[in-house]
N, C-alpha and C positions, 0 to 999 in steps of 0.2 A: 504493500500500500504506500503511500503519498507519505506516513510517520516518518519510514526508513530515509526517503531524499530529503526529507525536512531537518535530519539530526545530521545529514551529510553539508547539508548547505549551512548550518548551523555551525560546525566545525571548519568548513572552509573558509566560512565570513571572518572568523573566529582569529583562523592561521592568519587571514591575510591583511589582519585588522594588527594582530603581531609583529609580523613583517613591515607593515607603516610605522609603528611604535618602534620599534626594533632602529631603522634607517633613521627615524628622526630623532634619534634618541644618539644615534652615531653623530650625527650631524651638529649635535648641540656639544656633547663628548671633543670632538675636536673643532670644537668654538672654545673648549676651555683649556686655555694654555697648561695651566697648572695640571691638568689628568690625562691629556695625550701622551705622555709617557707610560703613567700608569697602566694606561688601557693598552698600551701597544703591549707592553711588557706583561700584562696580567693574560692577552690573547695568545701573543705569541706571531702575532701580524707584524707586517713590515706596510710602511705608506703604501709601498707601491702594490701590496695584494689587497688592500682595501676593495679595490672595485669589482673585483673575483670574490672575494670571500663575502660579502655583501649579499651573492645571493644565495645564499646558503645556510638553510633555517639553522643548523648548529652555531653556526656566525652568528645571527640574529639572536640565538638564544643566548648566545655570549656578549653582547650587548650588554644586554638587558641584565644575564646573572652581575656583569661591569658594576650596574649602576645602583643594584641590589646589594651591594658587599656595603655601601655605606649609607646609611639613613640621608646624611645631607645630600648626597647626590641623587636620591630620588626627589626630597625637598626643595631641592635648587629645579631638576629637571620637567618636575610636577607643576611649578610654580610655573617655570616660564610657557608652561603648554597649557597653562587654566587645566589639569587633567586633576583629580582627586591622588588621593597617594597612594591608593590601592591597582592603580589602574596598570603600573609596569609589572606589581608579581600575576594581576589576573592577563596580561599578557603574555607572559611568560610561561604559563600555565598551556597556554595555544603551542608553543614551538618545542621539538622535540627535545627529553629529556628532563621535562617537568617532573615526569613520574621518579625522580631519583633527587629531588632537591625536597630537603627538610629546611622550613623555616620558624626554626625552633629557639 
């Protein structure tokens, strides 16, 4: 029935509602002088794989764990997106490897 493609388009929207958060989240990430190190070195990227690895939900989801390792840079990153602050871990939650992260 109709349920089944409702919970698929449900998860799709989901992923690629992720994938936008994820990229704009990279984008503000290296707006910020002080954490483009951090994040390079926390990935394991180099500048120039950035445009390759971008699309690539593990990447994406690496972002996002990025901005999750410290309260203010969700605070800082929430703030400047008017998003609520829950809004990067129920993102994160969409890209693969959710099922392996305790935020405890």
């Amino acid at each position: 029935g109709n349920k089944g493609e409702k919970s698929v388009d449900k998860i799709t929207n989901a992923q690629q509602s992720a994938e936008i958060m994820a990229l704009t989240a990279l984008t503000w990430v290296l707006g910020q002088d002080e954490l483009v190190g951090a994040f390079l070195n926390a990935t394991g990227a180099s500048p120039l794989d950035l445009g390759t690895l971008t699309q690539t939900p593990l990447f994406q989801a690496a972002i996002l764990d990025f901005l999750m390792e410290d309260d203010s840079r969700i605070i800082a990153f929430c703030d400047t997106q008017n998003l609520p602050y829950t809004a990067v871990q129920t993102a994160r939650t969409a890209l693969p490897g959710a099922q392996y992260l305790h935020w405890t």
